[in-house]
C-alpha positions in Angstrom: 245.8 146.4 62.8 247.6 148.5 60.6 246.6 150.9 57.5 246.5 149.6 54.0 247.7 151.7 51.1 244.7 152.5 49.9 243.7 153.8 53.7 246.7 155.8 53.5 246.8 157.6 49.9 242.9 157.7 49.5 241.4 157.9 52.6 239.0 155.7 51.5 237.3 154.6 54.4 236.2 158.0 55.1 234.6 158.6 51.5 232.7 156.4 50.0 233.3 157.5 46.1 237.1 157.2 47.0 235.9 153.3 47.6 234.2 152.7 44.8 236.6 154.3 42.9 239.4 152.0 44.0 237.1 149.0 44.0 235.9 149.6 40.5 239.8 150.2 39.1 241.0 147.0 40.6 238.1 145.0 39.1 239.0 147.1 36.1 243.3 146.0 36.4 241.9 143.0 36.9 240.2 142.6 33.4 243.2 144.4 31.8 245.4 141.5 33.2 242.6 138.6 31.7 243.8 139.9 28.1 247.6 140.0 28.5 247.3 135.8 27.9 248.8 133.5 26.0 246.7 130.5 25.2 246.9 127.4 27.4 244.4 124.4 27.5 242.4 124.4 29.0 243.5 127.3 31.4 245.4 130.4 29.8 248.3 132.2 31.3 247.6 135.5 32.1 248.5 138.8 34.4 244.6 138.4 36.6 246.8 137.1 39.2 248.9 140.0 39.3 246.4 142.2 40.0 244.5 140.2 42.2 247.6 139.7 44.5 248.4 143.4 44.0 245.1 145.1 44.5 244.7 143.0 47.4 247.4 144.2 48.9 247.1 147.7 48.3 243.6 147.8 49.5 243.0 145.3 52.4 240.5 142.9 52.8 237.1 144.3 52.5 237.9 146.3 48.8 239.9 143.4 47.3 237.2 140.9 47.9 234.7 143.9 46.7 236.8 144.4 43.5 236.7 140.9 42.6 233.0 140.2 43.0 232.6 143.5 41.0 235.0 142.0 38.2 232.9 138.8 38.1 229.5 140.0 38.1 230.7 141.8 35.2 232.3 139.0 33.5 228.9 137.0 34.9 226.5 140.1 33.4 228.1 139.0 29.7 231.1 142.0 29.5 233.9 140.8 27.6 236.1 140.6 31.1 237.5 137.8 31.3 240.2 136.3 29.2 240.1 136.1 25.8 237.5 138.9 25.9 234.9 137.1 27.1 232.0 137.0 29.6 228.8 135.3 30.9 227.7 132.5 33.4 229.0 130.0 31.5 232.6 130.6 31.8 232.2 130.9 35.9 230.4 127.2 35.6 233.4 126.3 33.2 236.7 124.5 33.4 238.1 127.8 34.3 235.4 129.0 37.1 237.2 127.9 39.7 240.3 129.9 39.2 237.5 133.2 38.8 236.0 131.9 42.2 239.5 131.9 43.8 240.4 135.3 42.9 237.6 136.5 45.6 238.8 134.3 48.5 242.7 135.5 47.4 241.7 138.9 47.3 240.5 137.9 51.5 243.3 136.1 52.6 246.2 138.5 51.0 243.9 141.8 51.9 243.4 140.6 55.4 247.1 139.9 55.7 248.2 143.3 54.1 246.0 145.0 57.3 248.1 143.5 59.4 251.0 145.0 58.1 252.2 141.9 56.1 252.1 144.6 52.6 255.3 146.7 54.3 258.0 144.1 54.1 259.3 141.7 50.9 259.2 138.4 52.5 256.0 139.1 54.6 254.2 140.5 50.8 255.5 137.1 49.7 254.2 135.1 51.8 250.3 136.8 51.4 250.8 136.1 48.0 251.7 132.5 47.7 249.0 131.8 50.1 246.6 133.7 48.0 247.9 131.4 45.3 247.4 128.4 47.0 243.4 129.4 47.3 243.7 130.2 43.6 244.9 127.1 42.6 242.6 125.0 45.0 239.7 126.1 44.1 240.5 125.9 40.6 242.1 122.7 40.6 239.1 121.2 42.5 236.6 122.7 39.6 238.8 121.9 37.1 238.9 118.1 37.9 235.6 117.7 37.5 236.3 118.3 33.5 239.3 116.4 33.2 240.4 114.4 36.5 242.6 115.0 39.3 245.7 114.0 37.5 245.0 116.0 34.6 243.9 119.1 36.6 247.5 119.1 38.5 249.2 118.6 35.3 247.5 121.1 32.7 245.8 123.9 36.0 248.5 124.1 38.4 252.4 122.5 37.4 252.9 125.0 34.4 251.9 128.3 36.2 253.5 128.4 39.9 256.9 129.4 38.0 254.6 132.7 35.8 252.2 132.6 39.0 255.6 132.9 41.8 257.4 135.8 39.6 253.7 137.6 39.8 253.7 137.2 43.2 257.2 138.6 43.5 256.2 141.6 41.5 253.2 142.3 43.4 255.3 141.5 46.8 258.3 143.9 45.4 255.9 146.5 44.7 254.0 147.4 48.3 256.7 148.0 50.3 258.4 149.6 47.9 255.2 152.3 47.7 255.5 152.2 51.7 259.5 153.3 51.3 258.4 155.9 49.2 255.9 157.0 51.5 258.5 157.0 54.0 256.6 154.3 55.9 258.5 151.0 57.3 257.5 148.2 59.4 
């Protein structure tokens, strides 16, 4: 298994305020990205994905899932974090939950991929990102039909974001090994 960038610039898994540090400003990018939107029914476009692809793979498995369970319970505690400034159980039992839900299992698979060295190489950062997507949009879609039908939820949750969703996943797949270049770090 190999280091993550947060591992390697932070030492984070040898201090514990380096952790929650990191944890707390990729929940933080996270509700940043939830107000760079433009409206969509009954799911808005917005840069969340981003950072959920790209904190994940700058800090691994166990932080990325970490920062997005910190970025809910905030958005679930009633802070204005989620898109559209706004918070509270409701919105994680809405239309929308499921994407909110998928973010945590995303954060897994693409953090888990990125310690095993899948973050130091385009097509490999890529990859970990489209299959983050594909959790995103699963478990999304899935919570989404039960508002407006299968059909519906393909149509209006998924179709008109994997072109936005795939250029975020590009950026976020661009930008780790470029960091690991800069580092002086390759594959």
């Amino acid at each position: 298994m190999q280091t993550t960038l947060a591992r390697t610039l932070l030492r984070t898994d040898a201090n514990l305020s380096r952790s929650l540090a990191a944890v707390v400003g990729a929940a933080a990018l996270t509700a940043i990205g939830a107000q760079v939107q433009i409206p969509f029914v009954p799911v808005p476009f917005t840069l969340q994905t981003f950072a959920v692809l790209a904190t994940a793979l700058a800090l691994g498995s166990r932080l990325a899932v970490a920062s997005q369970a910190t970025y809910l319970l905030a958005g679930a505690a009633g802070l204005p974090v989620f898109a559209g400034f706004s918070g509270g159980l409701a919105k994680l039992a809405g239309p929308t939950g499921g994407y909110l839900l998928g973010f945590v299992v995303a954060s897994w698979i693409v953090g888990r991929l990125a310690e095993r060295g899948w973050d130091r190489s385009m097509p490999r950062a890529l990859a970990a990102c489209a299959l983050g997507m594909v959790a995103v949009y699963a478990l999304g879609a899935c919570v989404l039909s039960f508002y407006v039908g299968w059909p519906d939820a393909l149509r209006q949750g998924v179709l008109p974001f994997v072109l936005a969703d795939g250029l975020k996943g590009l950026a976020a797949a661009t930008s780790l090994p470029v960091a690991w270049r800069l580092l002086g770090e390759r594959d």
